[in-house]
KEMIKE-862568 format. One line per field, with one value per residue (C-alpha): z, x, y; residue number from 1. Coordinates in nm, 2 decimals, always signed. Each point is the difference from the previous one (the first is absolute). Layout:
N
zz = (Z/...)
xx = (X/...)
yy = (Y/...)
pos = (NUM/...)
***
This chain:
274
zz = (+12.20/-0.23/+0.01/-0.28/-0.02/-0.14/-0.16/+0.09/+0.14/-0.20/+0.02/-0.26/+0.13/+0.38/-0.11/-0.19/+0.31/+0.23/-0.19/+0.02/+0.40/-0.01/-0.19/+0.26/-0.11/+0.16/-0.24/+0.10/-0.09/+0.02/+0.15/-0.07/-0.17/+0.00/+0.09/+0.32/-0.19/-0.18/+0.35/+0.11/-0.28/+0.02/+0.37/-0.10/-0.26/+0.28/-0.18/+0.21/+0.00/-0.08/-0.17/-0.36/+0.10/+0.18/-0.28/-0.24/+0.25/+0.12/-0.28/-0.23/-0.24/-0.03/-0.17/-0.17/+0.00/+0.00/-0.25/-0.33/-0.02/+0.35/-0.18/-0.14/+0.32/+0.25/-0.22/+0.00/+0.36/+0.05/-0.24/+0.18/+0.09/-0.02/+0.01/-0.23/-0.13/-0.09/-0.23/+0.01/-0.09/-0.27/-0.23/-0.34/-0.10/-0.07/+0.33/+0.14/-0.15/+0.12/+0.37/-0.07/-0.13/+0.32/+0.21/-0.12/+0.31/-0.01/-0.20/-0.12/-0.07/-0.18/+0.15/-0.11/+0.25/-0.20/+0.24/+0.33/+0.32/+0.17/+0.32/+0.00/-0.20/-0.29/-0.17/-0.23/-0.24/-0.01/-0.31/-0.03/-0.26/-0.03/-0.04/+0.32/+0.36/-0.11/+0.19/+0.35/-0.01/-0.10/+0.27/+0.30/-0.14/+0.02/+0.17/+0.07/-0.25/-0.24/-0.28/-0.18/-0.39/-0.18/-0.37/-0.09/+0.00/-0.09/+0.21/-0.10/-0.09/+0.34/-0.05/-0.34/+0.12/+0.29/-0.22/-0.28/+0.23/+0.19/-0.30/-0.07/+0.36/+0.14/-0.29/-0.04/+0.34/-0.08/-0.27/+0.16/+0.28/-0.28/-0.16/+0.30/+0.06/-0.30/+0.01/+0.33/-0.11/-0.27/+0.23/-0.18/+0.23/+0.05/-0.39/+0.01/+0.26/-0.13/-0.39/+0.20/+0.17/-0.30/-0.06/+0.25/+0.22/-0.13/+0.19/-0.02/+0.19/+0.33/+0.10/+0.34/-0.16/-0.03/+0.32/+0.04/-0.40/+0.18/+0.30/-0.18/-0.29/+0.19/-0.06/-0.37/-0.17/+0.00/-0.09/-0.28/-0.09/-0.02/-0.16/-0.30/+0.01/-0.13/-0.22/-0.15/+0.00/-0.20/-0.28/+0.12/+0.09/+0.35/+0.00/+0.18/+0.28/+0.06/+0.01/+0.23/+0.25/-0.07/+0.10/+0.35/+0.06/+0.10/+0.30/+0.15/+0.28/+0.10/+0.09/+0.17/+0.18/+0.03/+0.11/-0.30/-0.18/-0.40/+0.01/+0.15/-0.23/-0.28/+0.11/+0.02/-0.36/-0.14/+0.18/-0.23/+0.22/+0.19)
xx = (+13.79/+0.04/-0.02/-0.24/-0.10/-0.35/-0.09/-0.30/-0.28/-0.27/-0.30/+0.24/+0.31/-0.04/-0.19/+0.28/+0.25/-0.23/+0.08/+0.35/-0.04/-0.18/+0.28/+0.22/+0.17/+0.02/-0.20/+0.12/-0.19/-0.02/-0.33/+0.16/-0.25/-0.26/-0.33/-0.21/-0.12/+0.33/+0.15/-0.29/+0.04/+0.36/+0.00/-0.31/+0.25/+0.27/+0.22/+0.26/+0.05/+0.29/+0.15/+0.09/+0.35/-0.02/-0.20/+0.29/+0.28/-0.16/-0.22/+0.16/-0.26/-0.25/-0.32/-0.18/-0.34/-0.15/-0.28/+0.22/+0.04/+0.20/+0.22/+0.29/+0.04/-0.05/+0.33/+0.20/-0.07/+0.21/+0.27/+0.25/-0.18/+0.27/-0.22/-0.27/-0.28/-0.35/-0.16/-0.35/-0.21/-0.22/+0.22/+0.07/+0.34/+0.17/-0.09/+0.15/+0.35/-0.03/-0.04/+0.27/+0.26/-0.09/+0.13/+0.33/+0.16/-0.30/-0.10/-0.33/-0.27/-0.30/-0.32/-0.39/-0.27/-0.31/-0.28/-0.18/+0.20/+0.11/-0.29/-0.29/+0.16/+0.10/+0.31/+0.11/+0.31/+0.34/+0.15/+0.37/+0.22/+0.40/+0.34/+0.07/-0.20/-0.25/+0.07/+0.06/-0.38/-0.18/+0.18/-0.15/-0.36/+0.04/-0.28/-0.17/-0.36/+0.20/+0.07/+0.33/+0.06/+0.32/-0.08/+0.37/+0.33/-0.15/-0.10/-0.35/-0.14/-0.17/-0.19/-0.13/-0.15/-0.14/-0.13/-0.07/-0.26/-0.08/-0.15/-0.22/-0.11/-0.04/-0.16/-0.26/-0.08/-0.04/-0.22/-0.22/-0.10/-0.03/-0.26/-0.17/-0.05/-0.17/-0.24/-0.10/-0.06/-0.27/-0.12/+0.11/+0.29/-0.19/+0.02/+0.33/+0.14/-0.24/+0.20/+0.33/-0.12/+0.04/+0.37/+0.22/+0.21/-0.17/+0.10/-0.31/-0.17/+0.20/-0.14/+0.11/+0.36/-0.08/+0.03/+0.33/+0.11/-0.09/+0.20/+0.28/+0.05/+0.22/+0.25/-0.16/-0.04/+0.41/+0.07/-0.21/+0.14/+0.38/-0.18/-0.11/+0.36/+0.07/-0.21/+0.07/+0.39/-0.12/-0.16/-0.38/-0.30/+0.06/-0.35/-0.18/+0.18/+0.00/-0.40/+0.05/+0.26/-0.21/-0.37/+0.22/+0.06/-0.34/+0.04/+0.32/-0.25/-0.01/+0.35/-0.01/-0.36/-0.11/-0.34/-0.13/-0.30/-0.12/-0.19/+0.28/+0.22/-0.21/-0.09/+0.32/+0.11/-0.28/+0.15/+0.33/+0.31/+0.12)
yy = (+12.35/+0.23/+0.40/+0.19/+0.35/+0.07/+0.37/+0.01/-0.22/+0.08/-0.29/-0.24/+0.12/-0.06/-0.33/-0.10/+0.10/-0.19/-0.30/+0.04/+0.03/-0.31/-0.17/+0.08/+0.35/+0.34/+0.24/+0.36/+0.33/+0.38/+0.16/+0.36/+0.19/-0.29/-0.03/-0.13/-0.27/-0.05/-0.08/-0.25/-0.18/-0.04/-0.10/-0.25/-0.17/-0.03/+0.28/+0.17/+0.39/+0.16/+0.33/-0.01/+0.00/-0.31/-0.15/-0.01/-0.04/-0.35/-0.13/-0.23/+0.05/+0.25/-0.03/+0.33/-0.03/+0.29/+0.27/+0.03/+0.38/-0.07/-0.25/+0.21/+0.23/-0.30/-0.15/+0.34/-0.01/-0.31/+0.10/-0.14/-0.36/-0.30/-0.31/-0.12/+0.24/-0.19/+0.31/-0.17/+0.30/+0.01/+0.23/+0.04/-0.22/+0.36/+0.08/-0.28/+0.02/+0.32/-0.08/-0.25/+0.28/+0.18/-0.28/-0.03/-0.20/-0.24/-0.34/+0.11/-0.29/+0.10/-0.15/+0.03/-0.11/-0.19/-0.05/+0.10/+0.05/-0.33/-0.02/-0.26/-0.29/+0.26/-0.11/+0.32/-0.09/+0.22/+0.04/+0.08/+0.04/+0.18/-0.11/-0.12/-0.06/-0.09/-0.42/+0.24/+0.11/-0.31/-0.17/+0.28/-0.17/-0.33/-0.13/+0.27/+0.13/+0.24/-0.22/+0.08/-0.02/+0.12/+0.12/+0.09/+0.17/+0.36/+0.26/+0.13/-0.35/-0.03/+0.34/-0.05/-0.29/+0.18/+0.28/-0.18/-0.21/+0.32/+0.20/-0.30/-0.11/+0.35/+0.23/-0.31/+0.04/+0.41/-0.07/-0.25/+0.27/+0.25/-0.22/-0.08/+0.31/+0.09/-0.26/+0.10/+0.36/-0.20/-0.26/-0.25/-0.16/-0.36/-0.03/+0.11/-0.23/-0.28/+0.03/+0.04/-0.34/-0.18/+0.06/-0.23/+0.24/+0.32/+0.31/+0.16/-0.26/+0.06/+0.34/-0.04/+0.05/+0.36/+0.16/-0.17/+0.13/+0.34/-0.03/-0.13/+0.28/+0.20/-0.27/-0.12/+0.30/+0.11/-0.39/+0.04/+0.28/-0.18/-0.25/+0.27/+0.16/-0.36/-0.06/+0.32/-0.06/-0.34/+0.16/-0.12/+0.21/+0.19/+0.16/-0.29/-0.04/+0.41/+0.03/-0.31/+0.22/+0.31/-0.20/-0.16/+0.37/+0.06/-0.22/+0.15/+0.10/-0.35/-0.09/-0.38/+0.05/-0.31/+0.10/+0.17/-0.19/-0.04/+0.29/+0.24/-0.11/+0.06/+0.33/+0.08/-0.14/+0.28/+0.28/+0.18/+0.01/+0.36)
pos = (1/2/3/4/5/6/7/8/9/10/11/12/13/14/15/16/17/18/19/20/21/22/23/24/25/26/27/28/29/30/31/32/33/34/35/36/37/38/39/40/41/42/43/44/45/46/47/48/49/50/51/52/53/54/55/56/57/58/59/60/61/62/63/64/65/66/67/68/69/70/71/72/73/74/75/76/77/78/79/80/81/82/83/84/85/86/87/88/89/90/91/92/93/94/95/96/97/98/99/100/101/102/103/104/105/106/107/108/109/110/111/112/113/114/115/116/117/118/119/120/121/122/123/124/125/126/127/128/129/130/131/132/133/134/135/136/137/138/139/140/141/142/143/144/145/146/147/148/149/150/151/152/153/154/155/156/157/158/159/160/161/162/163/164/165/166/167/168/169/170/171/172/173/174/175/176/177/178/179/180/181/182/183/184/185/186/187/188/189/190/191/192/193/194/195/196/197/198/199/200/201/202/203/204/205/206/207/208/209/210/211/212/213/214/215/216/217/218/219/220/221/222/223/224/225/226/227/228/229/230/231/232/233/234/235/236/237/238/239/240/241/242/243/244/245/246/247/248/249/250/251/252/253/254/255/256/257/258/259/260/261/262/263/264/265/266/267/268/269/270/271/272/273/274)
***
């Protein structure tokens, strides 16, 4: 068995972690500061609680999974973490050799998650890529439903990927409700799904999708943003991606519910943030 700290059990994070129980490891957290439904999803997954402290005293790797603008300060937070760091945020590469410098004493592995959270038969890939421990973290998945896949020796590999996939998969998924929601302002949303219909895997189709794009943009709006700092740092057009982050904003309202229906959602999307 092996001891891993997790920071924090979001719904990927604590389904990740509940994989790693199920392989046989002790996955150790910090409910500090968390919420009520932070804690019942950790203890669902099997996590056990701890302080921060005892996190990075016991853990012989620790995996950061957690909102990117938390990245940076969760990192400087562990300054003095010894064991293997898995940065698997969904953060600009610069971002990530800059969690990296702030864990001097630690091997730092940079990881990208590609996928929905591992429950139900879903089998999400890790992507990893640095210098060195990269073999130490594929091994904590084998056999469990996180697929593992290492691109290469350089940090910030893994989260291009992640971002580069990111700023297609999730500002689609913006711009499919946006258009929805057009048509049903014209009452034209049958034709509309009807010509999406025609196009295999067409987003606009899957209308269902939208109440979960709404509950989700807490989370997808700042990725999207990293994903535009990218873009930006590349030399490509930035502008997209920020009307995507700026349209997600109108649903910060509707952190996780899982309750909320099409037509909330699109009332919601018409209504300018605070």
């Amino acid at each position: 068995m092996t001891t891993i700290g997790l920071l924090h059990p979001g719904s990927m994070g604590a389904a990740v972690g509940g994989q790693l129980v199920r392989a046989g490891h002790q996955v150790l957290w910090c409910p500090k500061g968390r919420s009520a439904t932070t804690r019942e999803r950790a203890e669902a997954h099997g996590l056990t609680a701890t302080d921060l402290k005892q996190v990075l005293s016991n853990a012989e790797t620790v995996l950061s999974i957690c909102p990117p603008a938390a990245a940076e300060d969760l990192a400087r937070s562990a300054s003095g973490y010894e064991g293997v760091w898995v940065e698997a945020n969904a953060i600009t590469p610069q971002r990530t050799v800059r969690c990296a410098t702030l864990l001097p004493a630690s091997t730092v592995v940079d990881g990208g998650i590609v996928g929905s959270p591992p429950t139900g038969g879903k089998c999400p890939t890790l992507y990893l890529s640095g210098p060195v421990g990269t073999d130490a973290v594929v091994s904590l998945f084998t056999g469990t439903d996180v697929r593992t896949h290492v691109l290469g020796e350089r940090l910030g590999q893994a989260s291009a990927l992640k971002l580069s996939y990111s700023s297609y998969q999730k500002a689609s998924r913006v711009l499919a409700a946006v258009s929805y929601g057009l048509a049903v302002d014209h009452g034209v949303d049958e034709e509309l799904l009807a010509i999406g219909g025609k196009r295999t895997g067409s987003y606009l189709t899957e209308v269902d999708y939208i109440p979960k794009t709404a509950a989700r943009a807490w989370r997808w709006g700042p990725e999207l943003l990293e994903a535009a700092d990218m873009l930006r740092d590349a030399g490509l057009p930035d502008e997209m991606l920020r009307a995507a982050a700026a349209a997600l904003a109108r649903w910060e309202q509707a952190k996780d519910d899982g309750r909320m229906d099409l037509a909330g959602a699109l009332e919601q999307l018409r209504r300018l943030p605070d």
